[in-house]
C-alpha positions in Angstrom: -19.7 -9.3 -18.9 -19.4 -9.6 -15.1 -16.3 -9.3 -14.8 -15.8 -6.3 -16.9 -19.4 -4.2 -16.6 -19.0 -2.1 -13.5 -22.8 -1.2 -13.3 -22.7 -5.3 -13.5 -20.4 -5.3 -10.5 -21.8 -2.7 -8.7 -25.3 -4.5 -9.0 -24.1 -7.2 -7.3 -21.9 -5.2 -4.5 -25.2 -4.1 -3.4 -27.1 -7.6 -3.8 -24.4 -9.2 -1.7 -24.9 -6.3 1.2 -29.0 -6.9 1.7 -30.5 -9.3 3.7 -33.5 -8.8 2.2 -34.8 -9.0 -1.5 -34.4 -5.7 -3.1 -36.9 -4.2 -6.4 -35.6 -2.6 -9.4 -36.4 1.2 -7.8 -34.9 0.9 -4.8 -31.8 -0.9 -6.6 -31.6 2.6 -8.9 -31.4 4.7 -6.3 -28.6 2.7 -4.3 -26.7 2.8 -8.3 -26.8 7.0 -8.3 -25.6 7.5 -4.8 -22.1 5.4 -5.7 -22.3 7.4 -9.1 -24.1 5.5 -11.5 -27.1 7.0 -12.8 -29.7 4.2 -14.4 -33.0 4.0 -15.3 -35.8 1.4 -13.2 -36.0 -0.1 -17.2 -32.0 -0.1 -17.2 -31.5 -1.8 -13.9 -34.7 -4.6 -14.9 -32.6 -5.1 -17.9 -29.8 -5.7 -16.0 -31.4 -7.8 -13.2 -32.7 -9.9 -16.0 -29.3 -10.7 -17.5 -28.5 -11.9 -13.9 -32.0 -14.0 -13.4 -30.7 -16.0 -16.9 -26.8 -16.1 -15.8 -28.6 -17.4 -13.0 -26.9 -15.0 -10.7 -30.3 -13.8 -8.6 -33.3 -15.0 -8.4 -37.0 -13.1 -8.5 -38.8 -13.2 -5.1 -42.4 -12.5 -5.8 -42.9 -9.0 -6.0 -40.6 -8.4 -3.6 -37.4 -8.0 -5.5 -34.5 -9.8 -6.2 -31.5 -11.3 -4.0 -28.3 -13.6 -5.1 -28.3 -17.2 -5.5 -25.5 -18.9 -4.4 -23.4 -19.2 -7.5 -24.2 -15.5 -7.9 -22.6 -15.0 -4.4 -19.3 -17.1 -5.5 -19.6 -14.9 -8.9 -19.6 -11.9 -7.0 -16.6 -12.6 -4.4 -14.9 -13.7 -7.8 -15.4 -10.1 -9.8 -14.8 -8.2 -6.7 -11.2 -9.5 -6.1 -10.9 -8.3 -10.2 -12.6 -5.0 -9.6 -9.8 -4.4 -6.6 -7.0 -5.7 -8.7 -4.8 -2.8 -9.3 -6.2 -0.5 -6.3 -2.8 -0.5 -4.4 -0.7 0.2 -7.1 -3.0 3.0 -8.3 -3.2 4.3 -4.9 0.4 4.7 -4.4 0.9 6.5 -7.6 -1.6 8.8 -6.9 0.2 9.3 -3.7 4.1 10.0 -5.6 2.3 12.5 -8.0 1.1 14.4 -4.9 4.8 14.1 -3.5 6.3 17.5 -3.7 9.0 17.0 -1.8 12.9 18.5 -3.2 15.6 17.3 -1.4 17.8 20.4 -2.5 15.8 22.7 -0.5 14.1 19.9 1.9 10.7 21.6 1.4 7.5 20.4 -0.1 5.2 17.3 0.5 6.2 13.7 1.3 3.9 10.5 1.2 3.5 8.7 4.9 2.4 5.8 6.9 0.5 6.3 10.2 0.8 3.8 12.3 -1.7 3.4 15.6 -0.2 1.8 18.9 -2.0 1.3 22.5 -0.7 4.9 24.5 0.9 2.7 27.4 2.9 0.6 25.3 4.4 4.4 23.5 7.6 3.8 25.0 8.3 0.3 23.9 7.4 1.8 20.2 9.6 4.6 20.5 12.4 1.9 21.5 12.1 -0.1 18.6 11.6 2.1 16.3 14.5 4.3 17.1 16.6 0.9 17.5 15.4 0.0 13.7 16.5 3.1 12.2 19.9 3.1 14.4 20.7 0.0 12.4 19.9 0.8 9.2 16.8 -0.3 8.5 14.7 1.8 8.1 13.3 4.2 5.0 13.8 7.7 6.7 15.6 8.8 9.6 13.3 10.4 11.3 9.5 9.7 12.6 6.8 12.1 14.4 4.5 11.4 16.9 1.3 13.1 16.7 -0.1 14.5 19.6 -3.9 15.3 18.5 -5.3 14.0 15.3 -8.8 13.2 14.7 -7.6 9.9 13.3 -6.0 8.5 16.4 -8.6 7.4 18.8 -8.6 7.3 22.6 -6.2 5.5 24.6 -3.8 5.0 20.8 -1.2 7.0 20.1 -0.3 7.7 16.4 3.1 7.5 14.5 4.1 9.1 11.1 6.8 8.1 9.2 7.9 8.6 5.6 6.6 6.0 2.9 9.5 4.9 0.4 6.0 6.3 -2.0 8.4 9.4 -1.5 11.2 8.5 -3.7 8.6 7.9 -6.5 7.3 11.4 -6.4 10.8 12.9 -6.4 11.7 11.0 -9.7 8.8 11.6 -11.6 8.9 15.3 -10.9 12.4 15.6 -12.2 11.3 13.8 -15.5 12.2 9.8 -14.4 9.5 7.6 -15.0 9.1 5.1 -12.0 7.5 1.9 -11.5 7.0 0.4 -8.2 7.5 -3.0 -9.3 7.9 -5.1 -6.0 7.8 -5.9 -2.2 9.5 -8.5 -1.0 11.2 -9.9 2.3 15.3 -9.7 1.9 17.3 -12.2 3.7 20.6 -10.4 5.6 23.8 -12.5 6.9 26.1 -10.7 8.6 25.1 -7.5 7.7 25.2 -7.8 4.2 21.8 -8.5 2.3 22.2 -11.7 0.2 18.3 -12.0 -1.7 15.1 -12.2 -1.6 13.0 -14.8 0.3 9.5 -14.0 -1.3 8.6 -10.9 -3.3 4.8 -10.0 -4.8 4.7 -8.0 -7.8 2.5 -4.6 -6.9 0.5 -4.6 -10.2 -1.3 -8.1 -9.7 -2.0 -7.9 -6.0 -5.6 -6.7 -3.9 -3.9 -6.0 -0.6 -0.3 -4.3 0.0 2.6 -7.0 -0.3 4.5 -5.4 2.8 0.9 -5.6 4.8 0.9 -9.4 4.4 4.7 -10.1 5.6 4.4 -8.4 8.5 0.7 -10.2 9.5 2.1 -13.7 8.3 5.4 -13.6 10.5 7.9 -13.9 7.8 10.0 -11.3 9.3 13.5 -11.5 11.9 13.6 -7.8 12.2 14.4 -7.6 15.2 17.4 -10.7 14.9 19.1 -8.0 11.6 19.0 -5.0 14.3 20.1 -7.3 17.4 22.8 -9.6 15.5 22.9 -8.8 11.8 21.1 -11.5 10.2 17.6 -11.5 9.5 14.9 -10.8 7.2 13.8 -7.3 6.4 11.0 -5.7 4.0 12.7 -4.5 1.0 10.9 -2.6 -2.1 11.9 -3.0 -5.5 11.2 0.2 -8.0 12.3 0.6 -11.5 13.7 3.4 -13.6 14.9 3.6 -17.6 18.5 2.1 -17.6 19.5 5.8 -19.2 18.3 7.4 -16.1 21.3 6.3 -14.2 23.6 9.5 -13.6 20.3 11.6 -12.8 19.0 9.1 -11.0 22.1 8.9 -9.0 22.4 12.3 -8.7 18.7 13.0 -7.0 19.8 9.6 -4.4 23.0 11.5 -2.9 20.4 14.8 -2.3 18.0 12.5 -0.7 20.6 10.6 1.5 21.8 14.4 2.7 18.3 15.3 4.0 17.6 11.9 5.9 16.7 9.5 3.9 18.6 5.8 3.9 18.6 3.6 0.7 19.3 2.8 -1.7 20.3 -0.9 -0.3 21.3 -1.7 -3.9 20.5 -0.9 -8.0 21.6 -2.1 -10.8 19.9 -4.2 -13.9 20.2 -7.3 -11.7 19.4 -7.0 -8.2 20.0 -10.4 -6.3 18.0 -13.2 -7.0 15.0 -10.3 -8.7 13.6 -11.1 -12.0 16.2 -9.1 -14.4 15.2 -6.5 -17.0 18.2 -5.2 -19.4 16.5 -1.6 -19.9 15.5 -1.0 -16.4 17.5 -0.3 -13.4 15.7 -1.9 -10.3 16.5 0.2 -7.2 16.2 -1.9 -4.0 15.3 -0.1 -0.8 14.4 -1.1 3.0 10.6 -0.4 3.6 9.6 2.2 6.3 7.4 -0.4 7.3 10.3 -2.2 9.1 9.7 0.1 12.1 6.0 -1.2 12.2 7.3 -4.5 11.1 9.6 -5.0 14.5 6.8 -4.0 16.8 4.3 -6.6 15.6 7.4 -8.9 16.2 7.6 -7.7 19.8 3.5 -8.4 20.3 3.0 -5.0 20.3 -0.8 -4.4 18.6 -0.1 -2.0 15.8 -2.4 -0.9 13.1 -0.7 0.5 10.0 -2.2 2.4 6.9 0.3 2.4 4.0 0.4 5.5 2.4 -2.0 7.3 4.4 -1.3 10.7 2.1 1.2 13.7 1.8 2.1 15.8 4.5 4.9 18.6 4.5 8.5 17.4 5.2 8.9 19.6 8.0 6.5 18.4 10.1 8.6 14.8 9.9 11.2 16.8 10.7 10.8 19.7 13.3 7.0 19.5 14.1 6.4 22.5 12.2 
């Protein structure tokens, strides 16, 4: 039950934030502002089951707080209630994606990435050297010169998530899976496999995210020599999809985009599937990736929404 009762869950969210014992009343009224309308005699019912689970304990009359094993129980269905959030997030993001890359109009899916303002030109350096290479998502960035988002003394970056590519698909009829993110190995210019990949469906915090912040990326090694380690996604489409597919690829390549790096049924050393064609592309996030590299502070939020192509583009 704990793990699959959100008024359960939520319950215990809120146990975990006091500091204080909390009563049945107060705890109802805390339920309906995060959308979950109970009664006082629902929530005692409730708070019962967890006095016998032996999740809280009564204090007096003062209310209830968590014991320890309901504290362990709680970080425990929490990771289970976030399972999922990611991938859901970035689909919600590709169904907003309205971007055509026959007319180069419509909505596109983006990172925003914040950097200290003095250290702008170092950013602008590597993230132009990045994309010179190759290695990038998109060929172009924007810099934002007033957003509420970016505070004082930052400056803030856009550039294109690979969320983008889902949207396009699924508009023209494709069904798409973002199945992978993963950290691709590169000798001599040529990418030879995968050193680590996280499948999207099982994780609570964005594969790409936890290369760049655990140092398993030689970005900047693949621009300056040609061997390295890059972030690399993997997505996957019907096997009968492949001529469309293709097709909607060459019209993205024409407006800007760069991928894909490969496709096919098997893609390197990727778990194989015989009715879906993986489609391997370089992560946007390499740009962000090869400033952390460089000790730049960066603070990146993957797929931060949509946002129409042309201001990428031209500013517009």
């Amino acid at each position: 039950m704990i793990r699959t009762e959100r008024k359960v869950v939520e319950l215990l969210r809120i146990l975990k934030d006091q500091s204080e014992p909390i009563g049945a009343k107060r705890l109802s009224e805390l339920m309906a502002e995060r959308g979950f309308v109970l009664s006082d005699r629902a929530v005692q019912y409730y708070l019962r089951y967890l006095d016998e689970m032996g999740f809280t304990n009564k204090i007096g009359n003062h209310g209830r707080v968590l014991t320890e094993r309901g504290r362990s129980e709680t970080d425990k269905a929490l990771v289970d209630d976030r399972t999922g959030f990611i991938i859901s997030k970035l689909e919600r993001l590709a169904f907003r994606s309205t971007f055509n890359p026959e007319t180069g109009t419509g909505d596109v899916a983006y990172n925003l990435s914040l950097v200290p303002e003095e250290r702008i030109d170092e950013v602008r350096a590597a993230f132009d050297a990045v994309i010179g290479a190759g290695y990038g998502f998109f060929s172009h960035y924007r810099v934002l010169d007033r957003d509420p988002r970016v505070p004082k003394g930052s400056v803030g970056l856009v550039t294109v998530c690979s969320i983008t590519m889902d949207g396009v698909f699924q508009h023209h009829g494709i069904p798409v899976r973002v199945a992978y993110g993963g950290t691709l190995r590169v000798r001599d210019h040529q990418p030879v496999g995968f050193n680590d990949l996280i499948g999207y469906r099982g994780t609570t915090i964005d594969p790409l995210a936890l290369f760049i912040s655990s140092g398993l990326t030689s970005i900047g090694d693949l621009v300056g020599h040609g061997s390295g380690v890059a972030l690399a996604n993997i997505r996957q489409v019907p096997d009968s999809a492949e001529e469309q597919v293709t097709g909607l690829i060459r019209s993205l390549r024409d407006a800007g985009f760069v991928f894909p790096v490969t496709m096919g049924l098997e893609v390197f050393n990727a778990p194989p599937d015989p009715y879906r064609l993986s489609i391997v592309a370089y992560s946007g996030m390499n740009l962000a990736g090869r400033c952390r590299e460089l000790g730049i502070p960066v603070a990146t939020e993957i797929g931060a929404g949509n946002i129409p192509f042309s201001r990428i583009v031209d500013g517009n």
